[in-house]
C-alpha positions in Angstrom: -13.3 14.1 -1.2 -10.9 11.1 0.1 -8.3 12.7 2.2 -6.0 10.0 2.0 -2.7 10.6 0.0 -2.8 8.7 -3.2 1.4 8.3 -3.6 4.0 7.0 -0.8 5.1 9.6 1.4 8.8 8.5 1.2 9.5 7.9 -2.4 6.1 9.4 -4.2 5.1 6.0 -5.8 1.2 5.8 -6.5 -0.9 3.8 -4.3 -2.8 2.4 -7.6 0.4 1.0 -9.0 1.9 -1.9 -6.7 5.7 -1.9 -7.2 5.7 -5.2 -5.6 2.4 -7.9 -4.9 3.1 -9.6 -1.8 -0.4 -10.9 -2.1 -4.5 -10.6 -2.8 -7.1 -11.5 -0.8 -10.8 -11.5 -1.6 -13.0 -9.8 1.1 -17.0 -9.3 1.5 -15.7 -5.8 0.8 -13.6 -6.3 -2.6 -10.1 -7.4 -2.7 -7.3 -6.4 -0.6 -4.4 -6.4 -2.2 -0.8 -6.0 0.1 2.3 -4.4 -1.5 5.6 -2.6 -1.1 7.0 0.5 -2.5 10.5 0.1 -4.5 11.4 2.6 -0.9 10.1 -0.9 1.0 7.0 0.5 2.6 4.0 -1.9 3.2 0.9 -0.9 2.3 -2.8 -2.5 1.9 -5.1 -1.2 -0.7 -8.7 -2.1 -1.6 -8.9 -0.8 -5.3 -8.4 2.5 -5.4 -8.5 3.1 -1.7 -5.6 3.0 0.3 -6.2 0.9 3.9 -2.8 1.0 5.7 0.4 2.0 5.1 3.9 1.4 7.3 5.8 4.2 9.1 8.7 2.8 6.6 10.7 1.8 9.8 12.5 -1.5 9.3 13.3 -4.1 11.9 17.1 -4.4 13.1 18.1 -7.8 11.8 
């Protein structure tokens, strides 16, 4: 069983439904798709799998 939390930590969003595309890329492994939660988290995802996912902290502008 995949251990990895299938919603955003911060505003409970699922991992499966991008709020926002920032882009796709095909792989040898499938497409990896980048994205951000309406909280502003990045994420990756390979289909169903998520791959990484920010600590939500934002840069000082």
């Amino acid at each position: 069983m995949d251990a990895t939390p299938r919603n955003c930590p911060g505003c409970g969003w699922l991992v499966t439904e991008p709020y926002q595309v920032l882009s796709r890329h095909a792989t040898s492994e499938g497409v990896l798709v980048w994205s951000r939660c309406p909280c502003g988290r990045l994420q990756a995802h390979r289909a169903d799998a998520l791959v990484v996912r920010s600590n939500g902290c934002r840069r000082a502008p």
